[in-house]
C-alpha positions in Angstrom: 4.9 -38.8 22.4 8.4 -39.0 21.1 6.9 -37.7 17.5 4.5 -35.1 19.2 7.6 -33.4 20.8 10.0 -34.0 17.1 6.9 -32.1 15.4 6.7 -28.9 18.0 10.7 -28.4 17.9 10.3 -28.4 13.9 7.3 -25.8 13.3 9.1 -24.0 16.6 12.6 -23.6 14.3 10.7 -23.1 10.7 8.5 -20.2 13.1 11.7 -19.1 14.5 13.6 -18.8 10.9 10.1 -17.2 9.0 9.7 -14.1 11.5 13.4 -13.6 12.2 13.7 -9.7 11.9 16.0 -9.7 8.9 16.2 -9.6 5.2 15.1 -12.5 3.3 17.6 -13.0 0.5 16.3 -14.4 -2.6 18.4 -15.9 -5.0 16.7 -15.0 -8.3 17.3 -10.8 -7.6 21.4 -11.5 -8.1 23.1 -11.5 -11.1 22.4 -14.9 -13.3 25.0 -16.4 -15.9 23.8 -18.8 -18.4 26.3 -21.4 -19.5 25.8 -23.3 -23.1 28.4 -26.1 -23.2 28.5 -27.6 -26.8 29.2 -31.4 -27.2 29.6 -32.0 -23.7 27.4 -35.1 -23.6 27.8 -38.4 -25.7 25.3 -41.6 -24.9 28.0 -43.4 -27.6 31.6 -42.8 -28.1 30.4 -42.6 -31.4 27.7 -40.1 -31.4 28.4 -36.4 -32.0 28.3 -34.5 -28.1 25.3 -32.7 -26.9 24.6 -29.6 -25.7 24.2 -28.7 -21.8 22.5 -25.7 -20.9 23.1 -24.5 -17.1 21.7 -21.7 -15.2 22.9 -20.2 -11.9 22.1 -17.0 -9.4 24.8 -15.5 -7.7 23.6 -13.3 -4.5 26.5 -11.3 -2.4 28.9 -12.7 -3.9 27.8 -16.5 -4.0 26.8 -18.4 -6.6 24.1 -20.8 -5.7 23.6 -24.3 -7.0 22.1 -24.1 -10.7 20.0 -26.4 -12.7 20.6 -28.0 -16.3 18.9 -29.1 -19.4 20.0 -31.1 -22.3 16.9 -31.6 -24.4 19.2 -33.7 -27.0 20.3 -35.9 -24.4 17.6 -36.8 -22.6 14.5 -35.0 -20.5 16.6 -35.2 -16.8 17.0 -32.7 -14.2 20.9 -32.2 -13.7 22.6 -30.3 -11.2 25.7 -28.3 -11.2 28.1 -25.8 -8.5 29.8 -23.1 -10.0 33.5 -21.7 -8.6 34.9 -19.0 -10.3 38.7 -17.7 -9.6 38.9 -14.0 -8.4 36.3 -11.8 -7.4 34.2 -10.4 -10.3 36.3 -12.2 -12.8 34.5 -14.4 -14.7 37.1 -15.8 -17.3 38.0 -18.9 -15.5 34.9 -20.7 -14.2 35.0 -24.9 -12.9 31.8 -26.8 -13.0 30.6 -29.6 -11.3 27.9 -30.8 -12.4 25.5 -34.2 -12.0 23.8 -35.5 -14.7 20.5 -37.5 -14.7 20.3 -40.7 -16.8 17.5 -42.6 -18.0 16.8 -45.7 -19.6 18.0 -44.9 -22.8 21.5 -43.0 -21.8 23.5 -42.9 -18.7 24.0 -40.2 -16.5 26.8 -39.6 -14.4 29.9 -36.5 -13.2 30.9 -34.0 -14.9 33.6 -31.6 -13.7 35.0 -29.1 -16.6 37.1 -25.9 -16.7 35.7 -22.8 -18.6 38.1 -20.5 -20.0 36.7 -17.6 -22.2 36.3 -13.9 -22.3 33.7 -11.3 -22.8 33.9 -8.1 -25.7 31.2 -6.2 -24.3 30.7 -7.9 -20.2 27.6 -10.0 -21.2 28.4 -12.4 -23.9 31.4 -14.9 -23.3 33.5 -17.3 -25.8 35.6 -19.2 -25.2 36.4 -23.3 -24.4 35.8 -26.0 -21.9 37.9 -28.9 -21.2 37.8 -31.5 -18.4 36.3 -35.0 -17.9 32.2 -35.8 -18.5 30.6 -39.3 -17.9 33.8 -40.7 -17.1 35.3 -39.7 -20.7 38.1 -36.6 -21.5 36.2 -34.1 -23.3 36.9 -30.6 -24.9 34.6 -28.1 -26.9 33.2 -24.7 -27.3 31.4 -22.9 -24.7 29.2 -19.2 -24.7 26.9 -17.8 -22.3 25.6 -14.7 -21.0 25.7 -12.9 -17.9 23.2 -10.3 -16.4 24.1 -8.3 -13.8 21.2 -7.9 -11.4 19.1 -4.5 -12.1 19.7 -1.9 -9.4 16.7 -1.5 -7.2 13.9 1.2 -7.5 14.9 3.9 -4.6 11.7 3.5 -2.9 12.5 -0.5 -2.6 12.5 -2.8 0.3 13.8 -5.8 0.5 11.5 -8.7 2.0 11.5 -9.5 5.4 11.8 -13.0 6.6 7.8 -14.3 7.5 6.8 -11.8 4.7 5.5 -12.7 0.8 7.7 -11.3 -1.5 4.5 -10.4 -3.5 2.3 -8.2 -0.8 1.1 -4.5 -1.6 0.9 -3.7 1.9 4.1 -4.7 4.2 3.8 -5.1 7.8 6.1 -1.8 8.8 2.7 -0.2 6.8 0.8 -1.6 9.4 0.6 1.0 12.4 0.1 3.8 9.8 -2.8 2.3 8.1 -4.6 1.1 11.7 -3.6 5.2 12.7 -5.6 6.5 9.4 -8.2 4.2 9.9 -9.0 5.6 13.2 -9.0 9.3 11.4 -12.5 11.0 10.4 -11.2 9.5 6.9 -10.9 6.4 8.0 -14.1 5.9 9.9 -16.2 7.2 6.6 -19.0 5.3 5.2 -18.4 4.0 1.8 
């Protein structure tokens, strides 16, 4: 009975949180910043670095938790936060990031500081330093950042309970039902 009642409160709360009456924000319409950070990862003390490559959203002025490759490294799924300093100012960034291992290299923290600065405010260049698998590291860093695009004027946002890929929304709905009871409406094919 006990797992009965644990199963109503859950699809009571996801219901609840689906059909709330306010917009659902989605975190790939924000702007996006791609981070490349050269040499950052080294399976030897010997062995030249390799490349991380992050991605993150930011949406109202938060950045949400991105997700890294490192196809040199090895074929893991890593995770990384992004903090920046002030505001809109993106020439001071710290990431924290967790990278996956495998049986061939470890995996392990990584938590760097990103200084660099931007010509044209979409490509940066600049350099990282801070600690990465439990070594000191330093090295070149670029990325890019897109802003997000500005929305058609006729756009809507999505409403919680609501795909974000229907033609017809559900504040269309009373219209349509109202022209389907019109002579036009009740026409035969």
């Amino acid at each position: 009975m006990n797992a009965l009642r644990l199963i109503t409160m859950v699809i009571l709360v996801s219901a609840t949180a689906l059909w709330a009456e306010e917009e659902l924000l989605l975190p790939q319409s924000g702007d996006s910043l791609r981070i490349h950070v050269e040499g950052l990862l080294r399976a030897n003390p010997d062995q030249p670095g390799r490349t991380l490559m992050l991605e993150f959203n930011r949406l109202g002025g938060h950045w949400f938790m991105g997700g890294g490759r490192a196809p040199s490294y090895n074929q893991g799924n890593h995770y990384a936060v992004l903090t920046q300093g002030d505001g809109e100012d993106l020439s001071r960034l710290s990431v924290q990031a967790r990278v996956a291992g495998d049986a061939w290299v470890r995996g392990g923290e990584v938590d760097i500081h990103i200084e660099w600065e931007s010509s044209d405010g979409s490509n940066y260049s600049g350099s990282y330093n801070g600690i990465a698998l439990g070594e000191e590291v330093s090295g070149s860093v670029s990325g890019i950042y897109q802003p997000a695009m500005e929305a058609f004027p006729q756009h809507r946002p999505v409403m919680r309970g609501e795909h974000p890929r229907l033609i017809v929304r559900q504040d269309d709905l009373p219209a349509l039902r109202e022209k389907a009871q019109s002579e036009w409406g009740q026409r035969d094919g």
